[in-house]
C-alpha positions as CSV (number, residue, x, y, z in Angstrom):
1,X,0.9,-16.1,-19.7
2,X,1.9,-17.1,-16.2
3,X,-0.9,-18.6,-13.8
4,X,0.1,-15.8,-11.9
5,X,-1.2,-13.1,-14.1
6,X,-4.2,-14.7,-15.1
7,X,-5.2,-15.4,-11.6
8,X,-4.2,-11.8,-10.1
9,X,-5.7,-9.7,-13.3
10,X,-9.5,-12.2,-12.6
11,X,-9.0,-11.4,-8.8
12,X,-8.0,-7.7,-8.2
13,X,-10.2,-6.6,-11.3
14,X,-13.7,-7.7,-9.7
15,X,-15.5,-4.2,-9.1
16,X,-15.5,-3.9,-5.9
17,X,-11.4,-4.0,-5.4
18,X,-10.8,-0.6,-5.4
19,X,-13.4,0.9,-3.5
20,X,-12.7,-2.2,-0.5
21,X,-8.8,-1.8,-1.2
22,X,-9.6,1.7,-0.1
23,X,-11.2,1.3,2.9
24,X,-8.8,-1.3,4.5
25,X,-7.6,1.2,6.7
26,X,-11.1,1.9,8.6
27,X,-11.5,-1.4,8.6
28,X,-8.5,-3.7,10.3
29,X,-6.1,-2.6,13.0
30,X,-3.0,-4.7,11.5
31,X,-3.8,-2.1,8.0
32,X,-3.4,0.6,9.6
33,X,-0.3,-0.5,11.8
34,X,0.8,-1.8,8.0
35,X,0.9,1.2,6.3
36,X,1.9,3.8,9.4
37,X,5.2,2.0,9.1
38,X,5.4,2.3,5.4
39,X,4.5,5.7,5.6
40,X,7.4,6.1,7.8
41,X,9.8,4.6,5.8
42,X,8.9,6.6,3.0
43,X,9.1,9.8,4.5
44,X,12.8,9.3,6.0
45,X,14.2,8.0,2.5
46,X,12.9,11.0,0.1
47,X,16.2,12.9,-0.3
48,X,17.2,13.3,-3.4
49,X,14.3,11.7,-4.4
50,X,12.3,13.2,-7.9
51,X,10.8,10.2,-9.5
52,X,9.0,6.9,-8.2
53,X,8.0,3.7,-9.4
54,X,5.1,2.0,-7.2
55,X,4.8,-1.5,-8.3
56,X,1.6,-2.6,-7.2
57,X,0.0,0.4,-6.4
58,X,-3.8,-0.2,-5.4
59,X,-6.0,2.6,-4.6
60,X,-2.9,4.8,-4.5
61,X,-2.3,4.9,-1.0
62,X,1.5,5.9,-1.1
63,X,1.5,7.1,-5.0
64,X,-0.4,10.0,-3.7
65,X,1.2,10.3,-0.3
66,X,4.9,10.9,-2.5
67,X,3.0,12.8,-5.4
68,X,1.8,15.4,-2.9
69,X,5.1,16.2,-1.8
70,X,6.3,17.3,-5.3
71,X,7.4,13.9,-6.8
72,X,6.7,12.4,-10.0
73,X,5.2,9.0,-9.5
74,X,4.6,6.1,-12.1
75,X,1.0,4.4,-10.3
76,X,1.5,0.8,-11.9
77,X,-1.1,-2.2,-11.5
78,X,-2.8,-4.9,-12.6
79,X,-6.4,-4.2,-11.5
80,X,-8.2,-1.6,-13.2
81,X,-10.9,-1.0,-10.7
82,X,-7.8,-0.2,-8.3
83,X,-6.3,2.9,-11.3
84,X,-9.7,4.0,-11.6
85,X,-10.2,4.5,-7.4
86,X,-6.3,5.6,-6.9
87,X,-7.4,8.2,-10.1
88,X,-10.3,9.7,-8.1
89,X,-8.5,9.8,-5.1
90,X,-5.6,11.7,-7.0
91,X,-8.0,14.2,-8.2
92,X,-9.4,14.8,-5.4
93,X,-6.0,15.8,-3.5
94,X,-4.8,18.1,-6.3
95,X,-2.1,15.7,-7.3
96,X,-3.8,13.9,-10.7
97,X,-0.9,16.1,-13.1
98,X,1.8,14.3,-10.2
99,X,1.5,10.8,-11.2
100,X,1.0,8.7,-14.7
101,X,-1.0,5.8,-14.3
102,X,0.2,2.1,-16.0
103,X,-1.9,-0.8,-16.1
104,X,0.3,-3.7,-16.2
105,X,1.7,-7.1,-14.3
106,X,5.1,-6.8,-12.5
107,X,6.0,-10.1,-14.4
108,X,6.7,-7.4,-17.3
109,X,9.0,-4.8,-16.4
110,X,10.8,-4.7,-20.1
111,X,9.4,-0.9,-20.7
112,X,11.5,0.6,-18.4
113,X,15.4,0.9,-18.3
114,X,17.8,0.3,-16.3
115,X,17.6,3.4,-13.3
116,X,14.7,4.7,-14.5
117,X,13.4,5.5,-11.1
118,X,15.1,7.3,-7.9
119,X,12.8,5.0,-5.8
120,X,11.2,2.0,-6.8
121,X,8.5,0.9,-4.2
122,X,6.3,-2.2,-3.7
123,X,3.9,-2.6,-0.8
124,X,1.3,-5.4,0.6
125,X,2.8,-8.3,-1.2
126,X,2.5,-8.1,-4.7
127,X,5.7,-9.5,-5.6
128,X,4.4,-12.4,-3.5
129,X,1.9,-13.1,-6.4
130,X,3.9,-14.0,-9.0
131,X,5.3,-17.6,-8.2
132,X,7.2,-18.6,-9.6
133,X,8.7,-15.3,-11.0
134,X,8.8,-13.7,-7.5
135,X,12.6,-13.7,-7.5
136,X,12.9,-12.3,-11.5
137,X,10.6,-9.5,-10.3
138,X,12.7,-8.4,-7.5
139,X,16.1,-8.4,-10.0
140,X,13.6,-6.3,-12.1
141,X,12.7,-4.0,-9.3
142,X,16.1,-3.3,-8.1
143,X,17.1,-3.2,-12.2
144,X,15.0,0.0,-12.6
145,X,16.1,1.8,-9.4
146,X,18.3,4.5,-9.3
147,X,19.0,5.1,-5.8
148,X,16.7,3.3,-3.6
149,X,14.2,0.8,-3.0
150,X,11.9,-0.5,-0.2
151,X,9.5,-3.6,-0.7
152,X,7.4,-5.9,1.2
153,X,6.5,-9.5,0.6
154,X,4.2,-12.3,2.2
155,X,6.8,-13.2,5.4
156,X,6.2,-17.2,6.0
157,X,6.9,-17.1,9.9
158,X,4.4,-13.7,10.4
159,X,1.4,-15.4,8.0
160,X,1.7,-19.4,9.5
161,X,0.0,-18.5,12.7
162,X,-2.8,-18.4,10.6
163,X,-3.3,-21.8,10.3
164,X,-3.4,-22.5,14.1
165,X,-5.5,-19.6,14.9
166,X,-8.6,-19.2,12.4
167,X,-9.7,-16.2,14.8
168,X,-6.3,-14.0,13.9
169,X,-8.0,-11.5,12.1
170,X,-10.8,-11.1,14.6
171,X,-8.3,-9.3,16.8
172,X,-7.5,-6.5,14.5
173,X,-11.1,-5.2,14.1
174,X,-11.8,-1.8,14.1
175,X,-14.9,-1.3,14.0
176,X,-17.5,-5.0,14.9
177,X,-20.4,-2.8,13.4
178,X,-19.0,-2.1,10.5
179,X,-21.2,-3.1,7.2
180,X,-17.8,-4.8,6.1
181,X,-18.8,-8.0,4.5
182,X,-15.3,-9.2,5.4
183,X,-15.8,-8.1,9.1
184,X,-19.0,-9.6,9.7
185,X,-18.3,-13.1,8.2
186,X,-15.1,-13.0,11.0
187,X,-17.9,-12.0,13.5
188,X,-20.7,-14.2,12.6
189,X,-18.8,-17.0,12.4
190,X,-16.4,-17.3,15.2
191,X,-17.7,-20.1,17.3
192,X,-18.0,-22.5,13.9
193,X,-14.3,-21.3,13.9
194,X,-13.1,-22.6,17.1
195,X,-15.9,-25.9,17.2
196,X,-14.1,-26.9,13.7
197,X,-10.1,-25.7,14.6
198,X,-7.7,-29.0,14.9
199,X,-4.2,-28.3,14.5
200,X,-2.5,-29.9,11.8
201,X,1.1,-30.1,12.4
202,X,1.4,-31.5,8.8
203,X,-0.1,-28.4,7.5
204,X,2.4,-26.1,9.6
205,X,5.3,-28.0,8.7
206,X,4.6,-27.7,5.1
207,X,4.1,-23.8,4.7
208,X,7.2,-23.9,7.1
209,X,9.5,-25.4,4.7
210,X,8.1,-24.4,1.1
211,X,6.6,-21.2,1.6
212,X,2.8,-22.0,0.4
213,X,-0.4,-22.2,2.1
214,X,-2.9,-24.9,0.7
215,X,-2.4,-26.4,-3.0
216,X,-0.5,-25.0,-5.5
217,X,-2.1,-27.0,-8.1
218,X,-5.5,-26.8,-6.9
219,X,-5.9,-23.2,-7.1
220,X,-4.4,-23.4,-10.8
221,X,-7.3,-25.7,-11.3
222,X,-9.6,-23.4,-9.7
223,X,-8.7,-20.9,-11.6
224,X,-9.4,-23.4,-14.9
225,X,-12.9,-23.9,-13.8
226,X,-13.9,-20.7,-14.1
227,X,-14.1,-19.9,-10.1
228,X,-11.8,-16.3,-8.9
229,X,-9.7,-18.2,-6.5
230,X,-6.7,-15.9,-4.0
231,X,-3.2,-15.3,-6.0
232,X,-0.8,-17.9,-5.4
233,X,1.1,-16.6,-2.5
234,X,4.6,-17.4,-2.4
235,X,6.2,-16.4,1.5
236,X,9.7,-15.6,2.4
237,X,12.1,-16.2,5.1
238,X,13.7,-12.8,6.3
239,X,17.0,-14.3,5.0
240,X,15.9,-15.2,1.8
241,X,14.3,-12.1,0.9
242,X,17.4,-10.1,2.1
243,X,20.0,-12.4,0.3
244,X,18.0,-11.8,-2.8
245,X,18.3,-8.3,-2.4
246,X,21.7,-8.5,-1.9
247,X,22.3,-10.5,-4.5
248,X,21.2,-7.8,-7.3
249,X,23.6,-5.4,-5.4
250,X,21.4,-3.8,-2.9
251,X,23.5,-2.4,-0.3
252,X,22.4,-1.6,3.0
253,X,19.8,-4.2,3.3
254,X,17.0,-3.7,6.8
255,X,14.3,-5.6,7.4
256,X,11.2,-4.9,9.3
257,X,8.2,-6.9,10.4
258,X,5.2,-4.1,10.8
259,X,2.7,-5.6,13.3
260,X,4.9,-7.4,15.1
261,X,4.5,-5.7,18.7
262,X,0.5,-5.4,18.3
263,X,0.4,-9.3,17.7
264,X,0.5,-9.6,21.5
265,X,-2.6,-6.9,22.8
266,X,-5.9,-8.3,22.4
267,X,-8.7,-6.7,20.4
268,X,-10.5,-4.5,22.9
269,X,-6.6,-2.4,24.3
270,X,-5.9,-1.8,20.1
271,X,-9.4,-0.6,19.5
272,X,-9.2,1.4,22.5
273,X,-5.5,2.9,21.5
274,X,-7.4,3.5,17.9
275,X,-9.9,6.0,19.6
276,X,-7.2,8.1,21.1
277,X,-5.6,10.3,18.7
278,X,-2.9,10.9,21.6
279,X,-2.4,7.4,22.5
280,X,-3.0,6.3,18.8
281,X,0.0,8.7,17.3
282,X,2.3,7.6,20.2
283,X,1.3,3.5,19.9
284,X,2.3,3.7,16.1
285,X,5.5,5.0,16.4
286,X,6.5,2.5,19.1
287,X,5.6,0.4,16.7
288,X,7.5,1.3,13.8
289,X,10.6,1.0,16.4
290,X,9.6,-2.1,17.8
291,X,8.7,-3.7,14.7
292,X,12.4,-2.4,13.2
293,X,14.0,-4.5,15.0
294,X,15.7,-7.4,12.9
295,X,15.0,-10.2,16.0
296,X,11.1,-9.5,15.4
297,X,11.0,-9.2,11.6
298,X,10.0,-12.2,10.6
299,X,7.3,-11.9,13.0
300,X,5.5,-9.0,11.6
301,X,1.4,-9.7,10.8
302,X,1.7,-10.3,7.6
303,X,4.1,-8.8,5.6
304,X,8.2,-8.7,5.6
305,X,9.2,-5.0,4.8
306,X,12.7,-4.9,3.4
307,X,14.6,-1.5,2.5
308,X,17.8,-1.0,0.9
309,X,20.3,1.3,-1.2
310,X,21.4,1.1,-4.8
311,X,24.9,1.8,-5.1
């Protein structure tokens, strides 16, 4: 077994992933930006649409959001805890009969045939996880697609700024009272933050040319010890991840980079937007335009939202 299924199936089946998974969107500006875009995508690309396959489907965010509008959805995941919270949130909207629920790592894609699914769909970076596979997974993904399929991986340029700006996340928080344990370790330990920051231009250049943040090896030996250390996260280039695409035959290929636009408004103008269901409704779909646009993909908060058609 890969390291990157044992890492991912210790991680994402700790207890607690479904119920925090979700939450993510009461939580962090940049998730709800994240998944407004998605949301949008999805909704524009559903004709002729019956069946779905959602690689990497968490608490069920968009399994549910596609079963409720009469398709058949396959829910597939590594993380129990994550089946288990998408199932009660499936229940709970009426659509539990809509979608079959798979436990499994998108390393292993041999049950299903070629076009099994009218759209196959994989969202916050799961493909990212499984270095050094991450480029199988995709052939698989588009392998099993019948007519469309839209994806986002870890983008390289959008997740560097990271490492010269510890205090990134701080800006896309909803809520500073929030019981969040996430939230108030970002709080509580700000000024550490900045008193220890020293840009390393080594660092940067590194992550810059191979895609990886910290040591590959390391966290493999993490993982040996016994401690639940993050996935290794493999990041793309926009061009990379579009010439893979095209490679398997995807037509059509567009790229988005969802936060992109909100990167540059501090904290206190995006909670205030947040509050305004007016301003709110009208700020996300500038967003979802904004962010569309292939000179600002790479840039997007995280994640590098690709879309495409299978001919």
């Amino acid at each position: 077994m890969e390291y990157s299924t044992k890492i991912s199936e210790r991680m994402w089946n700790l207890p607690d992933k479904g119920e925090l998974e979700a939450q993510r969107e009461e939580s962090f500006i940049d998730d709800i930006i994240q998944k407004s875009h998605i949301e949008r995508e999805l909704l524009q690309n559903l004709e002729g649409v019956r069946t779905a396959f959602d690689g990497g489907a968490g608490s069920g965010r968009f399994s549910i959001l596609l079963a409720k509008r009469g398709i058949h959805v396959t829910h597939f995941d590594i993380s129990q805890p994550m089946i288990d919270k998408a199932k009660e949130l499936a229940a709970k909207e009426g659509v539990l009969e809509q979608i079959t629920f798979v436990k499994g790592a998108l390393e292993d894609l041999s049950a299903y045939e070629d076009r099994s699914f009218d759209l196959v769909m994989s969202f916050d970076a799961p493909i990212s996880y499984t270095y050094p596979k991450q480029e199988e997974v995709i052939k698989n993904l588009v392998r099993i697609a019948g007519k469309k399929i839209i994806i986002s991986v870890s983008s390289r340029l959008g997740a560097l700024p990271y490492l010269a700006n510890p205090l990134q996340k701080n800006q896309f928080i909803l809520d500073k009272n929030s019981t969040d344990g996430w939230i108030q370790w970002c709080l509580n330990n700000r000024d550490s933050m900045i008193e220890s920051f020293r840009f390393n231009p080594d660092a940067c250049n590194n992550t810059l040319a191979t895609g990886f943040m910290g040591d590959v090896e390391e966290t493999k030996a993490a993982y040996d010890r016994g401690e639940t250390p993050w996935c290794i996260t493999y990041h793309f280039m926009p061009e990379e991840l579009q010439k893979i695409l095209q490679n398997n035959g995807v037509k059509n290929v567009e790229l988005a980079g969802p936060g992109a636009f909100a990167r540059t408004m501090p904290n206190e103008l995006l909670v205030k937007i947040m509050h305004d269901p007016k301003q709110k409704e009208e700020f996300l779909e500038f967003c979802h335009t904004y962010d569309s646009n292939p000179y600002v993909c790479g840039m997007g908060k995280d994640n590098l939202l690709a879309k495409g058609d299978i001919m």
